[in-house]
C-alpha positions in Angstrom: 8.5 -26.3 -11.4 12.1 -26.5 -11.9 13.8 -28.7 -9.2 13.9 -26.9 -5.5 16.9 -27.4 -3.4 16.2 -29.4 0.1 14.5 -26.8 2.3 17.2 -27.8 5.3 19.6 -26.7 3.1 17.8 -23.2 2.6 17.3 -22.9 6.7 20.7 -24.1 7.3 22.1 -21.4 5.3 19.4 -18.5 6.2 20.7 -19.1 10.1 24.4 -19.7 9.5 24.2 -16.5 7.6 22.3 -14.4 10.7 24.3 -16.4 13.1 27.6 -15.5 12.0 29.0 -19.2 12.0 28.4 -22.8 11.7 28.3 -23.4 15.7 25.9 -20.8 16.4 24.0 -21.9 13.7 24.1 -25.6 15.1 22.9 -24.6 18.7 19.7 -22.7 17.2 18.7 -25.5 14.8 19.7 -28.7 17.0 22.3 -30.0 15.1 26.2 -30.7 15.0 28.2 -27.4 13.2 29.5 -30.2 10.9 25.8 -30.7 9.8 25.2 -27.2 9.2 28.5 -27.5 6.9 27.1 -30.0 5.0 24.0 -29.1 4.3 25.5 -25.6 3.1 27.4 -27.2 0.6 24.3 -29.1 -0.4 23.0 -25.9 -1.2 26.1 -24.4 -2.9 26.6 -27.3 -5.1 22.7 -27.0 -5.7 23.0 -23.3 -6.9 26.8 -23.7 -8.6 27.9 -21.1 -5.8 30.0 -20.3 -3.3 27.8 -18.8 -0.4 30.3 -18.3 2.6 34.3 -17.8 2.5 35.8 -20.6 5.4 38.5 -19.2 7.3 38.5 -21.3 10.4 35.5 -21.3 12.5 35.0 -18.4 11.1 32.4 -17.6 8.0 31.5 -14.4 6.1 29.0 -14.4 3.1 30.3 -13.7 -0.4 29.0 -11.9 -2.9 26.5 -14.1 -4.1 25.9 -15.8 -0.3 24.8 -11.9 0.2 23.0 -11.3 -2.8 20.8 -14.4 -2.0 20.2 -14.2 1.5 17.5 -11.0 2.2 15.4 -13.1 -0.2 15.5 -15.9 1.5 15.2 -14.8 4.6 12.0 -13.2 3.3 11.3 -16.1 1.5 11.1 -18.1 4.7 9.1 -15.6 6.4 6.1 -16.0 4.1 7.0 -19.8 4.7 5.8 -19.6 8.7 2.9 -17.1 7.5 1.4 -19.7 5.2 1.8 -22.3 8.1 0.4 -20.3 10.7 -2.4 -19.8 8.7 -2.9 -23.1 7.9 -1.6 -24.4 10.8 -4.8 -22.4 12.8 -7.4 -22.3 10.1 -6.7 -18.8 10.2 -4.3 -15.7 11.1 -3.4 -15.9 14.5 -5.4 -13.4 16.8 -2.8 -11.4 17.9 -0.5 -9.2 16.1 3.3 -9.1 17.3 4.6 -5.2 16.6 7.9 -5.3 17.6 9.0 -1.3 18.6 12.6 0.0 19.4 13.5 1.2 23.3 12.3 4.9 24.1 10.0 5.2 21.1 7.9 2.8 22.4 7.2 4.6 25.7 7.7 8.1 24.4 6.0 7.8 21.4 4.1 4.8 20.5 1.7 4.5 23.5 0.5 8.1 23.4 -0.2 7.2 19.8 -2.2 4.3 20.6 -5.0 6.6 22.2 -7.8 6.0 20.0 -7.1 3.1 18.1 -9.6 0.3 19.0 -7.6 -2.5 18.1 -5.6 -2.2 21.0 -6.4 -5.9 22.9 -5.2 -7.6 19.6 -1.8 -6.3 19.4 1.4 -7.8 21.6 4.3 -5.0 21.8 7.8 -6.3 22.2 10.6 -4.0 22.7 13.8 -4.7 21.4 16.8 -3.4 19.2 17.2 -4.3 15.7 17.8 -6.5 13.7 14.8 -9.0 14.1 13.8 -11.6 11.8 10.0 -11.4 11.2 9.8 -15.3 10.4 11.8 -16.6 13.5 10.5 -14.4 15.9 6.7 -14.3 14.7 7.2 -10.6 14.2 4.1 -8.8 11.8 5.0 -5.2 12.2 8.5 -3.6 13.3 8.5 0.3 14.2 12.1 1.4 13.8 15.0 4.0 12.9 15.5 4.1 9.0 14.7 1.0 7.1 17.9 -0.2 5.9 18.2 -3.6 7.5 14.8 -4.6 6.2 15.9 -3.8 2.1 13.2 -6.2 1.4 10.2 -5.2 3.5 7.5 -3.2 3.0 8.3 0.4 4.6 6.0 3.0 5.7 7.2 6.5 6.6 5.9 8.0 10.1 7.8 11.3 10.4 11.5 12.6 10.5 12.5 14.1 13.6 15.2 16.7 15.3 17.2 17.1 18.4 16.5 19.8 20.7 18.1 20.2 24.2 16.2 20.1 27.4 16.6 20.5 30.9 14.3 20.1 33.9 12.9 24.1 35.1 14.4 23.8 38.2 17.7 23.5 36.3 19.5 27.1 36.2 21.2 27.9 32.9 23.9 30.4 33.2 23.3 33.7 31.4 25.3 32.4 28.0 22.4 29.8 28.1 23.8 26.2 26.7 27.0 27.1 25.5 27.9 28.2 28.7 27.6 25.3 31.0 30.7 23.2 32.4 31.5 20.1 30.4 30.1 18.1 33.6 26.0 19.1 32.8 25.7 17.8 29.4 23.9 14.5 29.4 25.6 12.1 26.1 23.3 9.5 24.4 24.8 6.7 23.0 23.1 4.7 20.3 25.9 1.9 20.2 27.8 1.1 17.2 24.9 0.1 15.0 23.5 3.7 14.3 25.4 6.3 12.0 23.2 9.1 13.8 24.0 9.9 17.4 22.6 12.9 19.0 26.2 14.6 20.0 26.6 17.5 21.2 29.1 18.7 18.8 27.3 18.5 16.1 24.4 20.5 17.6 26.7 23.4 18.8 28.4 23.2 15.2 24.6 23.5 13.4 24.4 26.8 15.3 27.8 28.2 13.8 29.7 27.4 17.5 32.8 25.5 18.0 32.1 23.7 21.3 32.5 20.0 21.6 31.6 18.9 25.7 34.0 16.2 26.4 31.5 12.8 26.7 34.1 11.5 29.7 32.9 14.7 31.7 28.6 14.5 31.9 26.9 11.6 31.7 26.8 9.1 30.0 23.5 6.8 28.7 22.7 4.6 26.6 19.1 5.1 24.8 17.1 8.3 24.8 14.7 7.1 27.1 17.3 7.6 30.1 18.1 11.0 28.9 14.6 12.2 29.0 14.3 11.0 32.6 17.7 12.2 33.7 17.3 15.5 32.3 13.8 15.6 34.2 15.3 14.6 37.5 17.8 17.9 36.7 21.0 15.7 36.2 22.0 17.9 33.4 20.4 19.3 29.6 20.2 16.3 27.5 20.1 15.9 23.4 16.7 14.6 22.8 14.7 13.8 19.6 11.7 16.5 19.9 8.9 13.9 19.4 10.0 12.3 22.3 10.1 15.0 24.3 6.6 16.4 23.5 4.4 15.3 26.5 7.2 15.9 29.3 7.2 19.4 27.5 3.7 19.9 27.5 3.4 18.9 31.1 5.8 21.2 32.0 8.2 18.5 33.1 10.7 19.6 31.1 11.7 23.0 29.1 13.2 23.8 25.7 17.2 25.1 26.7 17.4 26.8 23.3 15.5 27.1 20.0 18.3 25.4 18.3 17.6 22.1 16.4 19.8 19.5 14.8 17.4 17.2 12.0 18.2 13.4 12.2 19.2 11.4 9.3 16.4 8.8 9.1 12.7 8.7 9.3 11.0 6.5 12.0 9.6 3.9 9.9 6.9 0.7 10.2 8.3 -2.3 8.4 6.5 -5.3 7.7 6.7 -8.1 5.4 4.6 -8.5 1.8 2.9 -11.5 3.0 1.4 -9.9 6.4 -0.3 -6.8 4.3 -3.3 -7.9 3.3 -4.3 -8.9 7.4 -6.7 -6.0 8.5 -5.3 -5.9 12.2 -1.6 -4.3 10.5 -3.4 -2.3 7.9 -5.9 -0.6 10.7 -2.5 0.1 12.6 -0.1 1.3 10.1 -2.9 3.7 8.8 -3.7 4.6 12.2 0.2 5.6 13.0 0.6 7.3 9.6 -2.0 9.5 10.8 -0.6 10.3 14.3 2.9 10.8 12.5 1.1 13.4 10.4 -0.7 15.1 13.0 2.5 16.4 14.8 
């Protein structure tokens, strides 16, 4: 086997490169930001490579620092699977399925009716990105799979934005487009998403021209609080129709127009290579592929 470089070296770079710097990296690993620095360079003069550009306390990968790091990172992962395996004698009872806000709730648990694996699974919510190795993650459900390029994906459904409102909510006779700037209810994703469901571009895939000032209506910040606001009659909320389903169904909240505006990215289950072959994440992912079928 040709000769490895020093595993600290490989860690100290994997975090420094999540991280952002040398000090943050220090903090989560227990160490000075100078050893960090050091055992960088061990790597880079390992590899012949320049990995980060210096400027100050502050570090951003180069080329080759980002051509290297997704398969490390995923490299490492497989590292902490192998020890927890070995480490226990076996895998680990419980499987950690990590789940973005609102889907979770508005999704994921009326999905989980019927599977009978339930009591082994732990469900974390949180936003992306995680690291499966660091955080003992073995299945992420998320939006789109682009910050996991080296993952194993699986595609649950692509969904669209319809607008709701509660039924004790009166639309004027113009329906949506004629409502004061003040009842739309805005959903912001945050900077990380490309897709947001705005209200311009819905009235612009119906051929209209409106754009509802955001500063006007209010304001939230994950689906999740539109459905409920919209339900409590605070306004008509963008919301992605999936989501929406059961409050429809239970007549908690009505469709304000046939009008739909498709999202850019599928909902997706992400895992990585070395988890697959554990029969807990293969019952689940087929289990979820079928309910994102079924509609």
């Amino acid at each position: 086997m040709p000769h490895l470089p020093p595993l600290n070296a490989i860690r100290a770079f994997e975090v420094a490169a999540r991280a952002g710097s040398f000090v943050a990296a220090g903090a989560e690993l227990g160490v000075t930001s100078a050893a960090v620095s050091q055992q960088v360079r061990t790597l880079e003069d390992h590899l012949g490579k320049r990995l980060f550009e210096r400027q100050g306390n502050r570090i951003t990968l180069t080329d080759a620092g980002r051509a290297i790091y997704p398969r490390i990172e995923h490299a490492l992962t497989d590292l902490a699977a192998v020890a927890s395996e070995l480490g226990e004698g076996r895998m680990r009872s419980r499987l950690v399925f990590s789940v973005i806000p609102s889907v979770a709730e508005w999704w994921l648990m009326p999905a989980l009716a019927g599977f009978g694996g339930r009591e082994g699974i732990e469900i974390r919510v949180e936003e992306d990105t995680v690291s499966f190795g660091r955080d003992g993650v073995d299945l992420r459900l998320t939006y789109g799979a682009h910050a996991y390029p080296d993952h194993q994906a699986e595609r649950l459904f692509r969904d669209q934005f319809i607008a709701v409102h509660a039924p004790g909510f009166a639309l004027p006779a113009r329906g949506v487009a004629g409502l004061p700037d003040s009842a739309f209810i805005h959903t912001d994703w945050g900077a990380s998403y490309a897709t947001q469901p705005a209200w311009a571009q819905w009235f612009a895939a119906i051929g209209g021209d409106r754009r509802p000032d955001p500063q006007a209506g209010l304001k939230v910040g994950m689906t999740g609080l539109a459905l409920s606001a919209a339900r409590a009659g605070l306004g008509v909320a963008l919301v992605p129709a999936r989501l929406a389903k059961a409050e429809i169904d239970a007549r908690l909240l009505v469709r304000s127009d046939d009008a739909v505006l498709p999202m850019s990215w599928d909902y997706v289950l992400v895992w990585p290579r070395a988890h697959a072959r554990r029969a807990l994440l293969q019952d689940l992912v087929a289990h979820l592929r079928a309910a994102g079928a079924s509609g």
